[in-house]
Backbone bond lengths (Angstrom), bond angles and torsions (degrees), N, CA, C in turn:
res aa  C-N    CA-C-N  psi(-1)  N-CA   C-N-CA  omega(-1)  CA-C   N-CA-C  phi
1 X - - - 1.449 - - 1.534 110.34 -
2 X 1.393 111.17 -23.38 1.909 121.91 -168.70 1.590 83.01 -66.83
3 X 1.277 137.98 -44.52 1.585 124.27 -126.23 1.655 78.47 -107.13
4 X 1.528 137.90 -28.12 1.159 132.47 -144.79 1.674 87.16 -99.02
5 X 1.061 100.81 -51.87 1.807 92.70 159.83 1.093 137.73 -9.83
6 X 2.035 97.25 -77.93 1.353 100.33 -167.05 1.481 91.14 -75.00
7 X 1.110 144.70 -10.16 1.798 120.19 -168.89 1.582 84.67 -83.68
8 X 1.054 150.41 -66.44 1.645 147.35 -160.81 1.350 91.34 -48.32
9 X 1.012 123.94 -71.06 1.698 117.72 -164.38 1.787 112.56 -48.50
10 X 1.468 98.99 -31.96 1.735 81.70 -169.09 1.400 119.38 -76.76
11 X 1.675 109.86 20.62 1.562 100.90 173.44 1.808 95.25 -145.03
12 X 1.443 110.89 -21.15 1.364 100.32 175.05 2.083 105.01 -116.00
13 X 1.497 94.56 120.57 1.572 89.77 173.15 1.307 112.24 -95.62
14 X 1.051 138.35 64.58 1.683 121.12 158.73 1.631 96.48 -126.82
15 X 0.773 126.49 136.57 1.563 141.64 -149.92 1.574 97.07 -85.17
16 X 1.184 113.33 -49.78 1.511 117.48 -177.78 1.774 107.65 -65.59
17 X 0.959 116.95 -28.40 1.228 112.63 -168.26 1.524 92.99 -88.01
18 X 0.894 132.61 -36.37 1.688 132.19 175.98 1.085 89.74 -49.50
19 X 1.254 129.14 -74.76 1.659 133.30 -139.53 1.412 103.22 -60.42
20 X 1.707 131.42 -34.43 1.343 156.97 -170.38 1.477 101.28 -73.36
21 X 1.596 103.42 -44.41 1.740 93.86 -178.21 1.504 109.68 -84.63
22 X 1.735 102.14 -27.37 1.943 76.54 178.09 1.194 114.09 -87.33
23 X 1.869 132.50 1.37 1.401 103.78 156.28 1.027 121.54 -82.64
24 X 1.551 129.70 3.32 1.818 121.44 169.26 1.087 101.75 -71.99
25 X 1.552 119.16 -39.93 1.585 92.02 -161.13 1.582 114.98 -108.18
26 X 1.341 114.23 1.65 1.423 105.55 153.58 1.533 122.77 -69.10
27 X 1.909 111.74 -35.35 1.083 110.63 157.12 1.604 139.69 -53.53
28 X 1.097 103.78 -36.73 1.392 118.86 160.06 1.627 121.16 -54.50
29 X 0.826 116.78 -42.67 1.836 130.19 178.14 1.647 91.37 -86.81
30 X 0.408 158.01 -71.46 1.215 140.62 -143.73 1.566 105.51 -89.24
31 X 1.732 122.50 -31.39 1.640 92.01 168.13 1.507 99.38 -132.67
32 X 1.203 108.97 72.50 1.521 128.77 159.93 1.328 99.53 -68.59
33 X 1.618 138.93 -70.04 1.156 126.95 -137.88 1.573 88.79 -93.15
34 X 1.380 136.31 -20.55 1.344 123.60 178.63 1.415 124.74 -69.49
35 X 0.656 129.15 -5.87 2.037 148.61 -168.77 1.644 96.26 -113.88
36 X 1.620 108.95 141.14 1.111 113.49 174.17 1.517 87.26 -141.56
37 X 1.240 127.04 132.81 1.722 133.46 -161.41 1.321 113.92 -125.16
38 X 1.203 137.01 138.23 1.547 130.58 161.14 1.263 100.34 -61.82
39 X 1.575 149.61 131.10 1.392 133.05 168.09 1.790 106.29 -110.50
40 X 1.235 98.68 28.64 1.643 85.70 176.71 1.726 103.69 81.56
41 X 1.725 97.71 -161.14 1.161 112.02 168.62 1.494 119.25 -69.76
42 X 1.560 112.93 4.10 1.737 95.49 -159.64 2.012 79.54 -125.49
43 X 1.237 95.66 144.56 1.950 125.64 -174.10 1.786 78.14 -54.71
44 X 1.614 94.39 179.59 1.353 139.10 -173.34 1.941 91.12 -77.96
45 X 1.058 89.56 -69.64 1.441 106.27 -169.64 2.083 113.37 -61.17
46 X 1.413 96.48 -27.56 1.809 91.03 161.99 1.502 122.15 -83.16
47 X 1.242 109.64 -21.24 1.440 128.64 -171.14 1.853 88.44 -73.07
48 X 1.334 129.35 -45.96 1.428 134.54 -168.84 1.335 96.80 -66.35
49 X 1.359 119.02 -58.98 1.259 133.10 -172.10 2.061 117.23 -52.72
50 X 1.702 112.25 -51.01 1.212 97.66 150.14 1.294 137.54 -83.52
51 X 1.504 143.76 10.27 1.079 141.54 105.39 1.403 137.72 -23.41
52 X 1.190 111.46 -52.71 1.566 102.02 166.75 1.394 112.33 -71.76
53 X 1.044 132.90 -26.88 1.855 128.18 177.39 1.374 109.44 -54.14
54 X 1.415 88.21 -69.30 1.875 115.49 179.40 1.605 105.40 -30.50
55 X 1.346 114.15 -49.69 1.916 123.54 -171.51 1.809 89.93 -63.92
56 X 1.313 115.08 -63.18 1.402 140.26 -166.56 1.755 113.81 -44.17
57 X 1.334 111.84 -31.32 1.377 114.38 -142.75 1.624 94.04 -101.26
């Protein structure tokens, strides 16, 4: 979580929102393959894809 930190922080400063993105996306990695989801009209793999922006942006 120390290392996932400092990468969130060096473009987003509000501390809470760091802390929010590294539990999505540790949550995310770790039970990706356990969840099987309706995603709508959009694949498995676009649904990943706006997720990673969304963390990113």
């Amino acid at each position: 979580m120390h290392y996932l930190r400092s990468l969130f922080s060096a473009f987003c400063p509000d501390e809470d929102e760091v802390e929010v993105r590294c539990m999505l996306a540790v949550s995310l990695r770790i039970g990706n393959h356990f969840y099987a989801a309706d995603n709508g009209k959009h694949s498995r793999a676009e649904v990943m894809e706006l997720i990673g922006q969304r963390l990113l942006a």
